[in-house]
C-alpha positions as CSV (number, residue, x, y, z in Angstrom):
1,X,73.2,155.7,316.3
2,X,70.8,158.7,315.4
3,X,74.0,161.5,314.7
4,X,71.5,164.0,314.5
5,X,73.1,167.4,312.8
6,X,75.5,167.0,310.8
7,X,79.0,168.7,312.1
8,X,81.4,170.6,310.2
9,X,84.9,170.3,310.7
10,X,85.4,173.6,308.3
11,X,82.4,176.0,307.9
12,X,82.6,179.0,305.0
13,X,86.6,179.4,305.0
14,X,87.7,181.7,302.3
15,X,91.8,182.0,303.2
16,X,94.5,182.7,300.6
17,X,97.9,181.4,301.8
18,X,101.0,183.4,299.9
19,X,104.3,181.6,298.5
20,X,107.4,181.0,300.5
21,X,105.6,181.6,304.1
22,X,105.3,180.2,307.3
23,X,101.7,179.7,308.6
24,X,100.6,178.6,312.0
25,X,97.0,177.1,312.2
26,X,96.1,177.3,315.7
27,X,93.2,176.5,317.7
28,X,92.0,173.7,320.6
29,X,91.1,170.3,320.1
30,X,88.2,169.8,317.5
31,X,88.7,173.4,316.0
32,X,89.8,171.8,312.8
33,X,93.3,172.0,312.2
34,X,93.9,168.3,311.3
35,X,90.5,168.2,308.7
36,X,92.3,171.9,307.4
37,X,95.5,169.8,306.7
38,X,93.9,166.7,305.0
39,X,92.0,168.7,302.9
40,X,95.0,170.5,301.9
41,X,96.9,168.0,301.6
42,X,94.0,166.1,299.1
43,X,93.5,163.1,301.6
44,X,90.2,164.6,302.4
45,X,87.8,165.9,299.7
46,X,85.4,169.0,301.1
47,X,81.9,169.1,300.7
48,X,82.0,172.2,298.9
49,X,84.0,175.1,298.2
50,X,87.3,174.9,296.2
51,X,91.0,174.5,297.1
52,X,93.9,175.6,294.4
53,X,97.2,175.3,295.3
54,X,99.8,176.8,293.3
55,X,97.2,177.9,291.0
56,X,95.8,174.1,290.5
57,X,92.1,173.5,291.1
58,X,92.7,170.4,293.4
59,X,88.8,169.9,293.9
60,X,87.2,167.6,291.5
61,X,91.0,165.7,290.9
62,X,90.5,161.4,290.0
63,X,92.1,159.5,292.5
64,X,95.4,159.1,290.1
65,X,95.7,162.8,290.0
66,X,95.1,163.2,293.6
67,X,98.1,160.9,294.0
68,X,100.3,162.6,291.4
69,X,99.3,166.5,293.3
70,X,100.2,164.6,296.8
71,X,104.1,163.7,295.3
72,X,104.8,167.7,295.0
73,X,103.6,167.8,299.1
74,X,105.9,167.1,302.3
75,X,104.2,166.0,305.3
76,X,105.6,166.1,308.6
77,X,103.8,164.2,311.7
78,X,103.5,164.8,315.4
79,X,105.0,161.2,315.7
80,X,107.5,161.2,313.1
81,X,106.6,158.0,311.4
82,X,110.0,156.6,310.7
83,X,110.4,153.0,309.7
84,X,112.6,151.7,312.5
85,X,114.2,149.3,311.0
86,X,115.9,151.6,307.7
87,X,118.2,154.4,308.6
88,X,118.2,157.9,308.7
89,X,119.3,158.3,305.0
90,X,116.9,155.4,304.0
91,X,114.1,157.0,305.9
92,X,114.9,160.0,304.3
93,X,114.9,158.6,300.5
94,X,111.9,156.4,301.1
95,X,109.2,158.3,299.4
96,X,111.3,158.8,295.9
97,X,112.3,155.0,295.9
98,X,109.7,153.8,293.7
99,X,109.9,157.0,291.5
100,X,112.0,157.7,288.6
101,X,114.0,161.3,289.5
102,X,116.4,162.8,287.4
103,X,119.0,163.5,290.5
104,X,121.2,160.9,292.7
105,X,118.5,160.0,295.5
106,X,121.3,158.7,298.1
107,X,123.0,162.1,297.5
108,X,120.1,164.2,297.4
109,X,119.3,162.7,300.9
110,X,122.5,163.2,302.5
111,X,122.2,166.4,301.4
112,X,119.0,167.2,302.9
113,X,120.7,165.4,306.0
114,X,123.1,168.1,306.0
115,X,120.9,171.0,305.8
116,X,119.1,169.9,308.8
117,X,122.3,169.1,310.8
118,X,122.2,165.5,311.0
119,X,124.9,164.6,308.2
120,X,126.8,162.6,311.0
121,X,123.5,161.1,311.9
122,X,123.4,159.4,308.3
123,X,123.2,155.0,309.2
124,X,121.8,155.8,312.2
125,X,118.2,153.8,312.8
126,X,115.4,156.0,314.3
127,X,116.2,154.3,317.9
128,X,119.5,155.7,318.4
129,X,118.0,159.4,317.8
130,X,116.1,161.8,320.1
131,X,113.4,163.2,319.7
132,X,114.7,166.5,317.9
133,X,116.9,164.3,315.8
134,X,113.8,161.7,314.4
135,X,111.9,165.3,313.5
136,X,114.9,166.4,311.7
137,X,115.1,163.6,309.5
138,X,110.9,163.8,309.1
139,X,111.6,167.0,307.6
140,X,114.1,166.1,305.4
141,X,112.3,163.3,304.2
142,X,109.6,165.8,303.6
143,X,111.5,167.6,301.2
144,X,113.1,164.4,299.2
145,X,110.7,165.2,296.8
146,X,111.1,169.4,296.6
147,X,108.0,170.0,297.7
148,X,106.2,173.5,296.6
149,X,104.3,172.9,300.3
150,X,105.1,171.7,303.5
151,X,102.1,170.0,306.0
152,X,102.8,169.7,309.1
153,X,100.9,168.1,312.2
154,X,101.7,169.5,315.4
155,X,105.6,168.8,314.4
156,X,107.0,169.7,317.6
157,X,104.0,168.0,319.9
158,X,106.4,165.0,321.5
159,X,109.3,167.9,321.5
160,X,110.6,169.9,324.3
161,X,110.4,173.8,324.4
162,X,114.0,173.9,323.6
163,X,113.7,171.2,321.1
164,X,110.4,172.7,319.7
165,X,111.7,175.9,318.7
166,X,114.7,174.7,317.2
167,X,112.2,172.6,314.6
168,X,110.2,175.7,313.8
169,X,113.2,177.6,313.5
170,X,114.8,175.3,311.0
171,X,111.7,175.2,308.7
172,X,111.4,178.6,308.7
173,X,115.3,178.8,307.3
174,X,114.1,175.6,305.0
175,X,111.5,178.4,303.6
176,X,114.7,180.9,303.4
177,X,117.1,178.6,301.3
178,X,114.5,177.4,299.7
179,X,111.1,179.2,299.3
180,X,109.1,176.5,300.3
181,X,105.2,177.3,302.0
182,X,105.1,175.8,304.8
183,X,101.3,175.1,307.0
184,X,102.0,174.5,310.8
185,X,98.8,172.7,312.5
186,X,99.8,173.8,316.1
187,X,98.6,174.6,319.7
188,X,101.3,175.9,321.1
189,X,101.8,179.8,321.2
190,X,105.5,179.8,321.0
191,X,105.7,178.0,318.1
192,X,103.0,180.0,316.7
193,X,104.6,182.9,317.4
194,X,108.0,181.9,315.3
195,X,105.7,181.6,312.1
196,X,105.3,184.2,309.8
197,X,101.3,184.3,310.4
198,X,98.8,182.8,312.6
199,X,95.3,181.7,311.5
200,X,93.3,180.4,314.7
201,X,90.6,178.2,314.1
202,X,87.3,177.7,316.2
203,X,84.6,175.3,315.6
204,X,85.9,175.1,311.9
205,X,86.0,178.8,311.7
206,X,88.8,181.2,311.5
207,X,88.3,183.5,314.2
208,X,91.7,185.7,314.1
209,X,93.6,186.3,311.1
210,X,97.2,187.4,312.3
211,X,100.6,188.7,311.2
212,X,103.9,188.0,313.2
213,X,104.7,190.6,315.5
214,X,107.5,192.7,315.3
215,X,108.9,191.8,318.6
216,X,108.7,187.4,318.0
């Protein structure tokens, strides 16, 4: 298959994102959102250009240090991703399983259980959760690890309107307590509106550059 032209998910973005905010990354289908994540996030390397988070150089990283930059990230998924057969604490702690941690990772996750609400929701397997509920423990499992950056992927796509805003309003109190940055890939203007900026994206461009209003 002759692909002609090649296509650029992101095209010439110069953005600097500041610590402890909440940033929407809007745009359609195809604008770019989802390449803007991975490549944050160091599961996709750009052509060119370079990315530095938390004044790191990620760009030009081995594979091993791409892995080691990926454990200070949370990443929360329009589909939660939960393993249905672990509980809500188990999903939770997961991630650090493998890792040596120099806290109590069954305490540190009912912790995290607590700040988003669901310390009652503890044994519980995914099933026996809604919607909001699964999200809720997706984020605290994204911050098992006290992540210096959250990523996350339409988090309130399978969501409600009621439900939705509840998520965005929780990560932005997540940011609060703990002044964590926080990337929202979204199409939906009411969440966008809840974040603390908006950056739409078009054709791998960023065509608006915007601050919350007063009034959100």
């Amino acid at each position: 298959m002759d692909s002609g032209a090649a296509v650029k998910a992101l095209d010439d973005i110069t953005v600097e994102i500041a610590a402890s905010t909440v940033v929407a990354l809007m745009g359609p289908s195809g604008s770019g959102k989802s390449t803007f994540l991975q490549v944050v996030g160091g599961l996709t390397s750009p052509d060119s250009g370079t990315l530095i988070v938390g004044g790191q150089t990620i760009t030009g990283l081995s594979r091993r240090e791409l892995t080691e930059y990926r454990r200070h990230l949370g990443f929360v998924f329009q589909r939660f991703n939960l393993l249905p057969a672990l509980t809500a604490l188990d999903n939770v702690i997961a991630p650090v399983i493998p890792q040596r941690v120099a806290y109590d990772k069954v305490q540190r996750g009912r912790e995290l259980l607590a700040a988003v609400g669901l310390a009652d929701k503890a044994r519980q397997l995914p099933a026996r959760l809604s919607g909001g509920e699964q999200q809720r423990v997706a984020i605290a499992r994204a911050l098992i690890g006290d992540p210096r950056l959250i990523l996350a992927d339409e988090p309130t796509g399978n969501l409600d309107t009621a439900t939705g805003a509840t998520i965005i309003e929780l990560l932005c109190s997540l940011r609060d307590t703990t002044g964590v940055t926080i990337v929202v890939g979204t199409h939906d203007p009411d969440t966008a509106r809840r974040c603390d900026r908006r950056l739409h994206l078009q054709d791998g461009k960023i065509s608006q550059d915007s601050p919350r209003s007063i009034n959100a």
